[in-house]
N, C-alpha and C positions, 0 to 999 in steps of 0.2 A: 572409541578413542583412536587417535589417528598418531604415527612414531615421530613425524616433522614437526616443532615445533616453532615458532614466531613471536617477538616480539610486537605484536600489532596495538593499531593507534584505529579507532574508529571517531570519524567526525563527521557526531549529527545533526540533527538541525540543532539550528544557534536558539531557537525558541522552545516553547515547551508545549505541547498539545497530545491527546489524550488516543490518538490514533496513530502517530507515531512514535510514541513510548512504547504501544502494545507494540509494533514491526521491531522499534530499538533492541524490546527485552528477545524477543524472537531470537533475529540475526543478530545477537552479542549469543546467545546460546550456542547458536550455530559454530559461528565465529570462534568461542571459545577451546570449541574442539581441538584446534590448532594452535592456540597461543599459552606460550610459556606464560606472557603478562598482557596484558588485554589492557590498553587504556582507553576511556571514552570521556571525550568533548563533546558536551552541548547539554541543551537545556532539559532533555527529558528526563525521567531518572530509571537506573538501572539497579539490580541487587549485587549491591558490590562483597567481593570473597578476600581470600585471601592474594589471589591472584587479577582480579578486577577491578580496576581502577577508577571512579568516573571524579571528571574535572570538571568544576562550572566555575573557572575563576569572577567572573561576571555577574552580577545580579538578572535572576530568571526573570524573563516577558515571553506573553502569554500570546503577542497577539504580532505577526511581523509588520515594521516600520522598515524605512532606512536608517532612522538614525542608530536604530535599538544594531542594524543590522553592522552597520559601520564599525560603532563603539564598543558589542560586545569581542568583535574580533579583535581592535585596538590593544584590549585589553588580555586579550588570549595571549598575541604575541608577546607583552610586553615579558606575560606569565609564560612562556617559550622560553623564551630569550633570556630568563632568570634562571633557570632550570636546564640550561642547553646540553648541560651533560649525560642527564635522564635523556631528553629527547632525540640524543643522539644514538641512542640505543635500539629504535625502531626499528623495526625492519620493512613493515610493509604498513601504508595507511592505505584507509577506505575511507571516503567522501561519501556520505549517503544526503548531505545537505547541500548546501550552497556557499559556505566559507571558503571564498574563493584566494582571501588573502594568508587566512592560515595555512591551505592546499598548495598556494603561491611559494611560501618560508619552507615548506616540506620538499619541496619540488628544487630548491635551493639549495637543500640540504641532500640535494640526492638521494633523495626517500622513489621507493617504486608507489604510485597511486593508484590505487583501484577509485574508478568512478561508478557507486550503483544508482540507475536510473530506472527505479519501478515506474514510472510515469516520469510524465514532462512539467516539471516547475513553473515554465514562464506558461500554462496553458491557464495555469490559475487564474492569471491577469486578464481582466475582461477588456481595460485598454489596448490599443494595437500599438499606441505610442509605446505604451510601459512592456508590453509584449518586446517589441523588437527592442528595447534599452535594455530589459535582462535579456535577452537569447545574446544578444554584440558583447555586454560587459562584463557578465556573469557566465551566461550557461556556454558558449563556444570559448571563452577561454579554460573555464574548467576541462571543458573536451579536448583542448588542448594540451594542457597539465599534464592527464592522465596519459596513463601507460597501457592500462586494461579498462574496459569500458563495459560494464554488466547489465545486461535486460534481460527483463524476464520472458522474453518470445522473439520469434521471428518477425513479427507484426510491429515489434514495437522499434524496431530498426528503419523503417519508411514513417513513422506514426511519428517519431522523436525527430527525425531531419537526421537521421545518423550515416547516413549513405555514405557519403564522406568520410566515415573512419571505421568503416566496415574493417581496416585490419587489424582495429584495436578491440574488436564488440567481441562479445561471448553471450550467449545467452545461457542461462543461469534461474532458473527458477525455483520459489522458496517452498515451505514445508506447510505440512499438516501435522500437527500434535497427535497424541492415539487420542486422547480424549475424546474428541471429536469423532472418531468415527462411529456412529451409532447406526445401525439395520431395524429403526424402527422407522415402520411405514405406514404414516399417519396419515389422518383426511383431515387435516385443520384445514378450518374457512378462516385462516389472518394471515396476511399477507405484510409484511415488514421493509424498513428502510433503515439500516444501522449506519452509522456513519456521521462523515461532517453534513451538515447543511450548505452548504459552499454552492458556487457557480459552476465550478471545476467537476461538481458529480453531477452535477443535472437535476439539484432539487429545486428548483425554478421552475424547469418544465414540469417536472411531476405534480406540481402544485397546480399548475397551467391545466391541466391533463383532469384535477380532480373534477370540475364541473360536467364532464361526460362520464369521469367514474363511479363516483356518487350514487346517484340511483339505482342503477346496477347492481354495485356491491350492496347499498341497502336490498333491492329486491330479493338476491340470491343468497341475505342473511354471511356476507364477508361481513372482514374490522381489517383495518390497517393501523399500522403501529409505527412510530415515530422514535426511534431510540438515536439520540445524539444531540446536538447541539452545531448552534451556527449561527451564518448572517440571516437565516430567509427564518430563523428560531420564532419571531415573532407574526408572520404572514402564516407557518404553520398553527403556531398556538390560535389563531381567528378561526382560521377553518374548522381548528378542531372543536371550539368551540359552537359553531354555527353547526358542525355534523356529531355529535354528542355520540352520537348512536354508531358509525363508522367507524370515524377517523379520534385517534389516540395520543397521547405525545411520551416520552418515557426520560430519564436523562441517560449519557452514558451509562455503559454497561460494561463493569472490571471484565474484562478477556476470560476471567477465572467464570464467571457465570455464564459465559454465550452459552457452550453446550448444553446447558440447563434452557436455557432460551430457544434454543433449536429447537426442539424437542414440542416447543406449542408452537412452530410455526410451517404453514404449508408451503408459502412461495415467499422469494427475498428479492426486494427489488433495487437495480443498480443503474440509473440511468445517465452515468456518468459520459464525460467529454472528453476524458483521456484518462487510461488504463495500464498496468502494465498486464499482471494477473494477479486480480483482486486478490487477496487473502480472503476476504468474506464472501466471496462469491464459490470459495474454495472449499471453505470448512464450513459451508449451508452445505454442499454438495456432500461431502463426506458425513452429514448429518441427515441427510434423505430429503432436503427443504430445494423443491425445485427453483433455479434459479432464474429468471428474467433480467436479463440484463443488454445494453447497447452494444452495437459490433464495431466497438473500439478496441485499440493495442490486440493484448492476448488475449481476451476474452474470445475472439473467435477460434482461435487455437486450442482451448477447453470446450467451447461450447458449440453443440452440434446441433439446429434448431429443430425443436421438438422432437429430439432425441435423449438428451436428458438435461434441458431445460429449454427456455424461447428467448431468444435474440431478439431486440430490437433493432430494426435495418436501417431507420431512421431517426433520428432523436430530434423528435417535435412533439409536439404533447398529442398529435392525433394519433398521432403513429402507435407511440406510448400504449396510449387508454385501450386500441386496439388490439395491441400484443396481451397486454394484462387480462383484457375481457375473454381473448381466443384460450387464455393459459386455463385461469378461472372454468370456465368452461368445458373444459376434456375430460372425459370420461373418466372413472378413476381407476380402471385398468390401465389405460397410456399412461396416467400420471404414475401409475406404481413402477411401470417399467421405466418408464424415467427417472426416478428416484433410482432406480437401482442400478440403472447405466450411470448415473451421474456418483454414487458410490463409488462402483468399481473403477470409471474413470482416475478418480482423486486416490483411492487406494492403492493401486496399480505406480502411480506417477509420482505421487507429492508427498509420500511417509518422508521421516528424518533420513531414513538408511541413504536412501538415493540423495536426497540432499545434499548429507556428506560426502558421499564418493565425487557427487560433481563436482563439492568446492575444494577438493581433496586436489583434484586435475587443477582448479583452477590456482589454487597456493603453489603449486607444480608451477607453470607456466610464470605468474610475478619471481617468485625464488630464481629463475632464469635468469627473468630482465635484471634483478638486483645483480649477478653475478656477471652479467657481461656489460655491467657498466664500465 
């Protein structure tokens, strides 16, 4: 418990999806530490206390549009601006989504903004059109908003285009639960992908990648497992049909069960296109599941190759099948040392304790700016 306390406003994403609910409940935890009253906007849901507040004036969607994007904030402010006496109580918000018109009315109202950017938003968009119309409309005005600017690595400061307000960034990186730390060191032959199915993680390529991995993994008695849901949901469900013997599909998996899930698996694969520092790339590692993942954001800042886990250096599906095959492959002496540098790594770094002293420094530093407004 921490002696400063805050009225904080968290605003998360305006939608609702089942991987930022798990980060939401996370960082409101975190976050709680510090606030007197905790309120949260947006569509995911959180376990509201006595002091927890979450607001979805809006009817929840599941899936982002413009219009949903437009109207459910329309509707926030109107619910602001009916209530402006509550709101004016805040002390500090954080933006962990893209409501850029309710962060806009805070910013009005003289509120200090924290902006967190685990990753880059507009990278999700495979358009270059719709790229550069969120980074001009959306994501560089929020950048400008903000007062404090949170990444989770050094890496992800050149990786985001953040160069330019290097004197607002803080790097800030989040936690590991105990649960997850587990010291058993296992030889499973299944390899795993949890997550969205998206463009954004690179389950395109890896699908791309299956027709050199396939036979392989059949010969050397591997399985790969499929846990999440997405757009490419259906081009997996083929393959796994057509590879019976292999390839797996699984649906989401409550946060309450990964650790259990850890626990049958040898490697986790992340072939994503922009990173900040996964969480599940974090809590495999604090679970002894060597990680394979691409040398995007922070991931290279965690991962040391074939030290305790393998980097992808390039994200093309040959590349891919080749890291997976070399990983596969290692004798299970290097892989236990790996497993066990990749333990201590995440132990050492990413428990709550340290979490909260960082963001202990960082409520320090907003509480300033609010005070020499």
């Amino acid at each position: 418990m921490t002696d400063q306390r805050y009225n904080i406003l968290i605003i998360g994403n305006l939608h609702s999806h089942p991987s930022s609910q798990v980060f939401l409940q996370k960082f409101s935890g975190l976050v709680h530490q510090f606030a007197h009253e905790l309120y949260i906007i947006g569509g995911d849901y959180v376990q509201q206390t006595s002091n927890v507040h979450q607001l979805c004036p809006y009817k929840r969607f599941s899936k982002f549009d413009i219009y949903h994007f437009v109207v459910s904030q329309i509707v926030t402010l109107i619910y602001i601006l009916k209530n402006l006496k509550e709101f004016k109580k805040i002390d500090i918000v954080i933006v962990l989504g893209n409501a850029i018109l309710i962060a806009g009315l805070f910013k009005i109202m003289k509120k200090p903004i924290i902006l967190y950017r685990g990753g880059s938003p507009y990278l999700a968009l495979q358009s270059r059109l719709k790229k550069r119309l969120y980074y001009i409309f959306v994501e560089k005005c929020l950048l400008e908003l903000a007062n404090v600017i949170v990444v989770e690595s050094n890496a992800s400061i050149e990786f985001q285009k953040l160069e330019g307000y290097r004197d607002k960034v803080i790097v800030l990186s989040q936690y590991v639960e105990d649960v997850f730390f587990n010291k058993i060191f296992k030889k499973s032959k299944t390899l795993a992908y949890i997550g969205s199915f998206t463009y954004i993680k690179g389950v395109d390529i890896l699908i791309n990648a299956f027709g050199c991995l396939v036979p392989k993994l059949k010969k050397m008695g591997f399985k790969f497992i499929f846990y999440g849901d997405g757009e490419y949901k259906e081009e997996i469900k083929k393959y796994a049909e057509q590879y019976k013997i292999v390839i797996s599909t699984e649906k989401w998996i409550p946060h309450s069960v990964l650790p259990r899930v850890f626990e049958t698996l040898g490697f986790i694969i992340l072939p994503s296109r922009g990173e900040g520092i996964p969480n599940i790339v974090l809590e495999g590692m604090a679970s002894c599941v060597v990680p394979i993942a691409t040398a995007v954001g922070g991931i290279v800042e965690i991962l040391e190759d074939q030290v305790n886990g393998y980097i992808v250096m390039n994200l093309d599906e040959k590349t891919l099948c080749h890291t997976i095959l070399d990983a596969i492959s290692t004798d299970p002496k290097s892989l236990l040392k790996m497993r066990y540098n990749g333990y201590k790594k995440v132990f050492s770094e990413f428990r709550v304790e340290a979490a909260i002293h960082r963001y202990k420094k960082l409520f320090n530093i907003v509480s300033n700016v609010k005070t020499q407004k």
